[in-house]
C-alpha positions in Angstrom: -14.1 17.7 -15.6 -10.9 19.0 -17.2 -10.6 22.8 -17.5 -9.8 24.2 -20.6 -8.4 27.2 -22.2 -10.4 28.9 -24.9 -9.1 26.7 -27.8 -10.5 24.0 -25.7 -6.9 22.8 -24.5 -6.7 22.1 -21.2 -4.4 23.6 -18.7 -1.9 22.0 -17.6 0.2 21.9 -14.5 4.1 21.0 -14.3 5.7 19.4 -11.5 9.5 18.8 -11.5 10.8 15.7 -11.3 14.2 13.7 -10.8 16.0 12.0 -13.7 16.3 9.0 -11.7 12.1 8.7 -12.2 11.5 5.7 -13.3 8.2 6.6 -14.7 10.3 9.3 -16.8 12.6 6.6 -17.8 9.4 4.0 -18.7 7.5 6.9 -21.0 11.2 8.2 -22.6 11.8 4.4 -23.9 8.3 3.8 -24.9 8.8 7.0 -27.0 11.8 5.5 -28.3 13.7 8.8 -26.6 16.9 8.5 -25.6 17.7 7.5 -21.6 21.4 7.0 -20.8 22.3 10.5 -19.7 18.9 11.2 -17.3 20.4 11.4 -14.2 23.4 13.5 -15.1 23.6 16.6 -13.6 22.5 20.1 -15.3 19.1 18.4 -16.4 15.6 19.6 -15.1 12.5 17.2 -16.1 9.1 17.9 -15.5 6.0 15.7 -15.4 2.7 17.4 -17.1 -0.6 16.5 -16.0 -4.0 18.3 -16.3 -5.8 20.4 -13.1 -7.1 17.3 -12.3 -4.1 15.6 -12.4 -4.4 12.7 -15.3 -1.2 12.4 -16.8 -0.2 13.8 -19.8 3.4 13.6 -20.4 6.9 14.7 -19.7 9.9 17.1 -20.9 12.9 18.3 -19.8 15.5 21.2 -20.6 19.3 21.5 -20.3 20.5 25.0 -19.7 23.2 26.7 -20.9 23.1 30.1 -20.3 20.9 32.3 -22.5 20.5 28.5 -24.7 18.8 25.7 -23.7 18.8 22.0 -25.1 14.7 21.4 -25.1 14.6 17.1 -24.4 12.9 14.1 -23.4 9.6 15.5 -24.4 7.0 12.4 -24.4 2.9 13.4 -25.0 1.0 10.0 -24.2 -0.1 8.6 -27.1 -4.1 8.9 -26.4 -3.5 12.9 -26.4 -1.7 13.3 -29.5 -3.1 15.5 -31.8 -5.0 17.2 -29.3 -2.7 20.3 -28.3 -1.1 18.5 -25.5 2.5 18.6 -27.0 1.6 22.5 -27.5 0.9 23.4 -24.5 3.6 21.1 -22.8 6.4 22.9 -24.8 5.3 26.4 -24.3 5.4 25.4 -20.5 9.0 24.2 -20.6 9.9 27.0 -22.5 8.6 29.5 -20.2 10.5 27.8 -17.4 13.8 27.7 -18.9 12.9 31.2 -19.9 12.6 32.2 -16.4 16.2 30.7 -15.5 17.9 33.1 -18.9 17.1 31.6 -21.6 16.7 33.1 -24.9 16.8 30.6 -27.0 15.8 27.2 -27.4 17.4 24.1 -29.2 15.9 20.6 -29.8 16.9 17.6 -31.6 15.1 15.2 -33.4 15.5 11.8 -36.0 11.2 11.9 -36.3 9.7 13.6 -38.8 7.0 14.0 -37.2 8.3 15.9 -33.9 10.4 18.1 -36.8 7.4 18.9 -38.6 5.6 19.4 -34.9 8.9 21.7 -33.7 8.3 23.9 -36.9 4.7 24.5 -36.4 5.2 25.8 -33.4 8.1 28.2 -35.2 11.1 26.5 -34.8 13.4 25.9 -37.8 16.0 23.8 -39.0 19.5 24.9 -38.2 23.4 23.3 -38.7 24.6 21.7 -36.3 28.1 23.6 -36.7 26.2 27.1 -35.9 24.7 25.7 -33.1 26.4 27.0 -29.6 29.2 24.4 -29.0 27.6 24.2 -25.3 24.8 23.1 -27.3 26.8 20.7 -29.9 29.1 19.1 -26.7 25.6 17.8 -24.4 25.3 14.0 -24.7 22.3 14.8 -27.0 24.1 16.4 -29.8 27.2 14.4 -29.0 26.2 10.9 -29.3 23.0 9.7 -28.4 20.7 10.9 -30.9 22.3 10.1 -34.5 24.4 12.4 -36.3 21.4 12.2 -39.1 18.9 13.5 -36.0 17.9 17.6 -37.4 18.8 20.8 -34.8 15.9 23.0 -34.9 15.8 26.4 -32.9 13.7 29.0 -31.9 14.1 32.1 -30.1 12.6 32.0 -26.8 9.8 35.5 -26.3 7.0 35.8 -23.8 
């Protein structure tokens, strides 16, 4: 039995994990997320699991000081919907929030993980205010499409 917060989520547990994962890599291309840049350096990756430990999905964060680049954030399909991609971000955010950041950037070319992003009080945002740190990463840069939206969020616990 899955243990569950009082809005009937379950908890979840994070345990890091290398970019060179090729489970990461497997569940980023069957999101259709990009892959080419996992194993650079500066990137942390986490895979999400519930208390009993049934897979959930994955994310990852590049830091940049007070900024971070919120990525590769893949909820398997059979928990969509479902508060999984909720609970997963609020997770990675607290952990980049623990190593300085303040606030938190993530790009996206899917409606529906825009519309997701601004429920959870994220907004759209140029790309041209964004923190060039944040406008140089291989994200921003190249591998999503210059069409892909910049949402951000400040980061508060």
């Amino acid at each position: 039995m899955t243990a569950t917060r009082d809005d009937g989520t379950p908890f979840l547990r994070d345990d890091p994990t290398r970019g060179d994962s090729p489970d990461l890599a497997a569940a980023l291309r069957a999101a259709g997320l990009p892959t080419a840049d996992l194993a650079d350096p500066g990137r942390t990756f986490f895979h999400y699991t519930t208390l009993d430990r049934h897979g959930v999905g994955w994310g990852g964060f590049e830091l940049y000081g007070a900024d971070v680049l919120l990525r590769s954030l893949a909820v398997m399909p059979r928990f969509h919907g479902r508060g999984y991609g909720r609970n997963l971000t609020a997770l990675l955010m607290r952990r980049a929030y623990d190593q300085g950041a303040r606030q938190a950037y993530a790009l996206t070319s899917d409606p529906k993980a825009s519309a997701f992003f601004e429920r959870l009080g994220f907004a759209a945002c140029d790309r041209a205010s964004a923190p060039a740190t944040i406008q140089n990463t291989r994200q921003a840069s190249g591998l999503c499409p210059a069409s892909a939206t910049l949402l951000t969020k400040r980061i508060t616990f």
